[in-house]
NULORO-273206 format. One record per atom (N, C-alpha, C, O, CB): residue number from 1; x, y, z; atom name. Coordinates in Angstrom, 1 decimal. Glycine has a CB too. Layout:
  resi      c1      c2      c3  name
   NUM       X       Y       Z    CA
...
//
This chain:
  resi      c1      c2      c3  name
     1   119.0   101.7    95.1     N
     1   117.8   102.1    94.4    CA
     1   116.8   102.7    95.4     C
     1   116.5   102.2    96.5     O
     1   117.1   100.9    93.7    CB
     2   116.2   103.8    94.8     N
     2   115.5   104.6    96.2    CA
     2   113.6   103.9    96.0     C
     2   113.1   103.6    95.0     O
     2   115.5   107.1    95.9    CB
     3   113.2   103.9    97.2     N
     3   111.8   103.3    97.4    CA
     3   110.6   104.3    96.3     C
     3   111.2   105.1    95.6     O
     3   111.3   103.5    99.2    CB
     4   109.8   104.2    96.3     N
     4   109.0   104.9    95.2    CA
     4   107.8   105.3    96.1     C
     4   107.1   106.4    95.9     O
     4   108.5   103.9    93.9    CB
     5   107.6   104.2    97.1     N
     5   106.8   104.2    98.5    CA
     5   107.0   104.8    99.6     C
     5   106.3   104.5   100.6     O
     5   106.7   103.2    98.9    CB
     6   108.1   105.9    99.7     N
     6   109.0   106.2   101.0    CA
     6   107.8   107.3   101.5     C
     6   107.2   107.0   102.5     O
     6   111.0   106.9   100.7    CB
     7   107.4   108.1   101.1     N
     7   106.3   109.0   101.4    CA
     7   105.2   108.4   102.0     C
     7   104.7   108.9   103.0     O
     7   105.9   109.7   100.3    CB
     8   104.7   107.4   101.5     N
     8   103.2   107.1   102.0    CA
     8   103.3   105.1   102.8     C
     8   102.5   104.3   103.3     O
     8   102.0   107.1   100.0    CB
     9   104.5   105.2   102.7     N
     9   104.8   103.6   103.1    CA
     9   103.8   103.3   104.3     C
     9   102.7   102.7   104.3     O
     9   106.7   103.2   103.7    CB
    10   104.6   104.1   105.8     N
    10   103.6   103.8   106.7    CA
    10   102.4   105.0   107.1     C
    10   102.6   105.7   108.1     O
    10   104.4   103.2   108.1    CB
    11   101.6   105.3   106.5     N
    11   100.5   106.3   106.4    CA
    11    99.6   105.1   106.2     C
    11    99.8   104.0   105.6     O
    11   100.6   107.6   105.2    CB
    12    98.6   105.6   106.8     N
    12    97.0   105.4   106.9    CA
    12    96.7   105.2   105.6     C
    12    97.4   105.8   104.8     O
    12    96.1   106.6   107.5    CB
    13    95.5   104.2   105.1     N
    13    95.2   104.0   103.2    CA
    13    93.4   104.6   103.9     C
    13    92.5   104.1   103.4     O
    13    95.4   101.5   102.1    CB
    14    93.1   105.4   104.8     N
    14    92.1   105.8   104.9    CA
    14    90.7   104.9   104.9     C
    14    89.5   105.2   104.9     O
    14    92.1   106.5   104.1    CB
    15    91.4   103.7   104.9     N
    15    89.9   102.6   104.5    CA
    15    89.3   101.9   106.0     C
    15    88.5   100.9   106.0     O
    15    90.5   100.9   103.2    CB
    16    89.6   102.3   107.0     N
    16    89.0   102.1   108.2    CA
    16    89.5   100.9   108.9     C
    16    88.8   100.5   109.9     O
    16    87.8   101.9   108.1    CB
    17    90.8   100.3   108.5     N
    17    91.5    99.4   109.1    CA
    17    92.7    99.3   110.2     C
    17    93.9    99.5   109.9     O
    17    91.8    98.8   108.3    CB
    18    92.3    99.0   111.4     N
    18    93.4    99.6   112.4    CA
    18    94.5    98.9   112.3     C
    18    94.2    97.8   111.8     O
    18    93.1    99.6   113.8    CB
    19    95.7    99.0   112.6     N
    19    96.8    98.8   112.6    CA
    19    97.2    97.7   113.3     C
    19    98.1    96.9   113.0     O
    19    97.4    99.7   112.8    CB
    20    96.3    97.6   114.5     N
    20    96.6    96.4   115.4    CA
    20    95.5    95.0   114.7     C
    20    95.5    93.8   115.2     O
    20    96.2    97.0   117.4    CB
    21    94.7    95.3   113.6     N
    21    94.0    94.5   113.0    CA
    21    94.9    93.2   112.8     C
    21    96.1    93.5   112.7     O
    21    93.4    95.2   111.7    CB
    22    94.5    91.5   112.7     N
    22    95.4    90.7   112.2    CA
    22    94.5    90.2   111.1     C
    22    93.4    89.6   111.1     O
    22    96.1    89.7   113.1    CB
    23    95.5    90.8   109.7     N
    23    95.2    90.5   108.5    CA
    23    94.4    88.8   108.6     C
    23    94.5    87.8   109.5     O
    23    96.8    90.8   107.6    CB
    24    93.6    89.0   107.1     N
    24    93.0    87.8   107.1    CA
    24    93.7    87.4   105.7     C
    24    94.0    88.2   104.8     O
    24    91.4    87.8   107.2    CB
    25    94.1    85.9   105.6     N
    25    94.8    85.6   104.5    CA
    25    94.0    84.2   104.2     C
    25    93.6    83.4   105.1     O
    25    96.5    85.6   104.7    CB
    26    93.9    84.0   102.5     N
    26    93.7    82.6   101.9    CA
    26    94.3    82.2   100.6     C
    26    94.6    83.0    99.7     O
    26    92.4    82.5   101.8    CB
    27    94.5    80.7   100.3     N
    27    95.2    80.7    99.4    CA
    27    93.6    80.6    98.0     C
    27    92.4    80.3    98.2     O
    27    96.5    79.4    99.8    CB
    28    94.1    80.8    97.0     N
    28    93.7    80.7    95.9    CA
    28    93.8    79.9    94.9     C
    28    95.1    79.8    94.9     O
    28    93.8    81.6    95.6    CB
    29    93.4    79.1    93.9     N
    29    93.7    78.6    92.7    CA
    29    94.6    79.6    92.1     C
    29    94.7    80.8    92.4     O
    29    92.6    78.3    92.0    CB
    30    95.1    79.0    91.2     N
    30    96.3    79.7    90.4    CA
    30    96.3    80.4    89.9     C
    30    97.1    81.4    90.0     O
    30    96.8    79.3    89.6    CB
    31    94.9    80.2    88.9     N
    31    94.3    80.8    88.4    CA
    31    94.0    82.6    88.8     C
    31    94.4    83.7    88.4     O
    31    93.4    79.8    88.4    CB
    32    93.2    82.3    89.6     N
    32    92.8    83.3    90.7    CA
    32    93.6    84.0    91.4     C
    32    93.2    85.1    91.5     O
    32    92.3    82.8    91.6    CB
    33    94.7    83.7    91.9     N
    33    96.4    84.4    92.2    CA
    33    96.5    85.0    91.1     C
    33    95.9    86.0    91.2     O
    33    97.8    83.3    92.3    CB
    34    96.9    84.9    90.1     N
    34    97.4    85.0    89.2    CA
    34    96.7    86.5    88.9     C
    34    97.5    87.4    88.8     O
    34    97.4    83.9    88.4    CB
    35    95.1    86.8    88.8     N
    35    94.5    87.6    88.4    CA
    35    94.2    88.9    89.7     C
    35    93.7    90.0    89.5     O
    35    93.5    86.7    87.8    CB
    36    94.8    88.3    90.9     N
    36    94.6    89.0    92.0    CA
    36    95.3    89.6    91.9     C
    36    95.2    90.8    91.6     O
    36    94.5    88.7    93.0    CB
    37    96.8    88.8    92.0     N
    37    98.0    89.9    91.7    CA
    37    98.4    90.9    91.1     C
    37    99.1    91.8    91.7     O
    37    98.6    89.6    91.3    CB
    38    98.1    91.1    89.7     N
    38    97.8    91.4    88.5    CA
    38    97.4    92.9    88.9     C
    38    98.0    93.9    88.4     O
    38    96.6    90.5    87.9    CB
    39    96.4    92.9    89.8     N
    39    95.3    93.9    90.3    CA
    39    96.5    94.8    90.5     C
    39    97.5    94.3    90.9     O
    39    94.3    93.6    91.7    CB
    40    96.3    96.4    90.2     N
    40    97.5    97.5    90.5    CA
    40    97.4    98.0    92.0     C
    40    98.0    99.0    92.4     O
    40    97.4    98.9    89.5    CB
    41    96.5    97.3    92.7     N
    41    96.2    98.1    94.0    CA
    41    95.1    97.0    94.9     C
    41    94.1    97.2    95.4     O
    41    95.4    99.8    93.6    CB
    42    96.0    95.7    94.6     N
    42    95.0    94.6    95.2    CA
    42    94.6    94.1    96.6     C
    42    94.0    93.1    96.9     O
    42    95.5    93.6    94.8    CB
    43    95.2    95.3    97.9     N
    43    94.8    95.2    98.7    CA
    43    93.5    95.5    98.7     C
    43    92.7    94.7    98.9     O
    43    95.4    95.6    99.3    CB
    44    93.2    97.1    98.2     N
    44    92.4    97.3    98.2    CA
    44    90.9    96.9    97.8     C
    44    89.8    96.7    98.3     O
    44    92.8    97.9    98.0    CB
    45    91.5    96.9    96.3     N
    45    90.2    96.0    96.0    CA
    45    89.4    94.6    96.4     C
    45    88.2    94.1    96.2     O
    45    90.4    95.7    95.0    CB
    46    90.4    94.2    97.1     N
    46    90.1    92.9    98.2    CA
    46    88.9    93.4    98.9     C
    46    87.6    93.3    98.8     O
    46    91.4    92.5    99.5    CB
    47    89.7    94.3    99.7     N
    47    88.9    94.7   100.6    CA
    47    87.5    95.4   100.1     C
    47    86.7    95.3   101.0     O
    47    89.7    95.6   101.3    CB
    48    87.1    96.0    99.0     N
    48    86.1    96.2    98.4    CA
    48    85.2    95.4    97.9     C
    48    84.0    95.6    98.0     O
    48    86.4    96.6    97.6    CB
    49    85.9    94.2    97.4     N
    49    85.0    92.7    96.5    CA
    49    84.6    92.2    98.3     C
    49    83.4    92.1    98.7     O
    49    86.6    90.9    95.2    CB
    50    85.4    91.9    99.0     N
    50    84.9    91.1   100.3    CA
    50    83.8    92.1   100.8     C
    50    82.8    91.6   101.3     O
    50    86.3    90.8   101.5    CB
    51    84.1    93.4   100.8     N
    51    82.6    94.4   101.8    CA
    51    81.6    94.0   100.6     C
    51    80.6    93.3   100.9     O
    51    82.7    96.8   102.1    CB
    52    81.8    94.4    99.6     N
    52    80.2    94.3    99.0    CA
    52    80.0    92.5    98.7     C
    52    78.9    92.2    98.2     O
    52    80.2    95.4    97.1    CB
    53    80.8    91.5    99.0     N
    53    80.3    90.2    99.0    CA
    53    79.2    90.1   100.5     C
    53    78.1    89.6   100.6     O
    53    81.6    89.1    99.0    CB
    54    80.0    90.9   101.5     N
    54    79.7    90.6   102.7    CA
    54    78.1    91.2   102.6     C
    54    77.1    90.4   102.7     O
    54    80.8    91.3   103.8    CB
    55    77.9    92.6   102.3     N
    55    76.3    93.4   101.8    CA
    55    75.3    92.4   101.4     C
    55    74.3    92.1   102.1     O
    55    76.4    94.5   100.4    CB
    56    75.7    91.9   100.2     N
    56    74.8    91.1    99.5    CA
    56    74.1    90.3   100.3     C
    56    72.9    90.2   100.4     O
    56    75.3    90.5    98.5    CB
    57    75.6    89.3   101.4     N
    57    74.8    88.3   102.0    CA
    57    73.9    88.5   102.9     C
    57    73.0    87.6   103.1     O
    57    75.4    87.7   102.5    CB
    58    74.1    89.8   103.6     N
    58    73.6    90.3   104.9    CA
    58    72.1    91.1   104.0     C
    58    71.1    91.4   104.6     O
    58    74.8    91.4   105.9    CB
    59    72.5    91.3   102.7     N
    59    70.8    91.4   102.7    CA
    59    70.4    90.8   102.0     C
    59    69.2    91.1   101.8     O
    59    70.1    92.4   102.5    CB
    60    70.9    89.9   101.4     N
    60    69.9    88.4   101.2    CA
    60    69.5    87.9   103.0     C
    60    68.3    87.9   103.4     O
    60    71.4    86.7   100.2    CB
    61    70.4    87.6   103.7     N
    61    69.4    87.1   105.1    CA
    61    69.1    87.9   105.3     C
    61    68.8    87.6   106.5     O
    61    69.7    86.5   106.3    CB
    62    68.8    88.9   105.2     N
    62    67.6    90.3   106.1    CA
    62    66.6    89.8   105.1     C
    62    65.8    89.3   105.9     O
    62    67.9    92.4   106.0    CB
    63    66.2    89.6   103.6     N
    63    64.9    89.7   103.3    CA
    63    64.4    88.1   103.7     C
    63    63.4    87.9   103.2     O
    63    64.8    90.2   101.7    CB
    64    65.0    86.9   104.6     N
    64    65.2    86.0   104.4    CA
    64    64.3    86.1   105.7     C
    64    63.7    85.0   105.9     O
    64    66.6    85.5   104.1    CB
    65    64.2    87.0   106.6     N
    65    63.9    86.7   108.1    CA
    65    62.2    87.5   107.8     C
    65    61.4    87.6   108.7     O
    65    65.2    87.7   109.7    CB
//
């Protein structure tokens, strides 16, 4: 059975993450797995929900100082 991924497998996803980066991983409720997975492209969106969680915080403490 031929890959579907063979073209873009190891190529760049353009989102600013270097290669020598070591991934961050956590486990989840089931629940929560379940709905991550689900996601058609759930690296990414990880990585999207975690930058704009990260924003919020950093300007909640900026208006904080």
């Amino acid at each position: 059975m031929a890959r579907n991924d063979i073209a873009t497998r190891f190529k760049s996803k353009g989102v600013g993450v270097k290669c020598d980066t070591k991934p961050i991983s956590v486990m989840l409720p089931e629940d929560l797995d379940t709905y991550v997975r689900n996601k058609p492209n759930r690296s990414e969106w990880l990585r999207q929900v975690i930058a704009e969680a990260v924003a919020k915080e950093q300007a909640e403490a900026s208006q904080e100082d």
